[in-house]
N, C-alpha and C positions, 0 to 999 in steps of 0.2 A: 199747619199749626207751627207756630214760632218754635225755637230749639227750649229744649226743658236746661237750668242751668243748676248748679249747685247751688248756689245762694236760696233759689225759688224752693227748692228740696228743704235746705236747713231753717226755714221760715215754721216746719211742721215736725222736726224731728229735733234732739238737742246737741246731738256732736256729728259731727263727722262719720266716726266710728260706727253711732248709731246706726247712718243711712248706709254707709258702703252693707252692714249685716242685712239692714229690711231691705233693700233694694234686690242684691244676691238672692236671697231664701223668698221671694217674693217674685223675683225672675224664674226662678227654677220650679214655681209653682204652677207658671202662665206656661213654663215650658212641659210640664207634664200633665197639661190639661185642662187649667184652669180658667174661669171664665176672667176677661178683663172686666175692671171696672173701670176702666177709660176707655176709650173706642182708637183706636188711633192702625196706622198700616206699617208701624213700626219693629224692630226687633223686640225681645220678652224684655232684655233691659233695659231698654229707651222707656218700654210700656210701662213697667215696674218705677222708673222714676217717674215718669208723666201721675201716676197714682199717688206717690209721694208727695208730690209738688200740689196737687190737688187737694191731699189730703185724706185721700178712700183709704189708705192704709197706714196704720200707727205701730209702735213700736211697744210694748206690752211686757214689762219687766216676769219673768218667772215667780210664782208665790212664793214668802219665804225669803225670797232673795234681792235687799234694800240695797241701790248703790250707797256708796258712802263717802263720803269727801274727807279729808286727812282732816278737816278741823274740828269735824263729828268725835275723832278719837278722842 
C-alpha cells in the first residue's frame, strides 16, 4: 500500500490539531488491543492514520462542548 500522507488524513478530519489527537488516542487503542479497521502490517500509528485517511474513524466533539470561532463572540 502506497505511504498514508497528511493531506489524505485532512480530507476527513478539519485541522491539524484534530488529527495529531484521533490519530494518538486511536493509536494507543490498536496498541492495547483493539481490533484494526484497516488491515495493514504496519505500526499502531501508521495503522491509526491509514483509518483516518480512510475515513473508519471520526473526530466527535464531547456533548455540551461547541467549538467557537472569535466571530461567534
Amino acid at each position: 500500500m502506497a505511504r498514508v500522507t497528511v493531506e489524505d488524513c485532512l480530507k476527513n478530519v478539519e485541522s491539524r490539531f484534530e488529527l495529531v489527537t484521533l490519530a494518538s488516542k486511536r493509536a494507543k487503542m490498536l496498541m492495547k488491543g483493539a481490533k484494526p479497521l484497516v488491515e495493514t502490517d504496519n505500526r499502531a500509528i501508521v495503522n491509526a492514520l491509514r483509518e483516518v485517511a480512510a475515513g473508519k474513524v471520526k473526530f466527535i466533539n464531547p456533548k455540551g462542548k461547541q467549538a467557537r470561532s472569535s466571530q461567534e463572540e
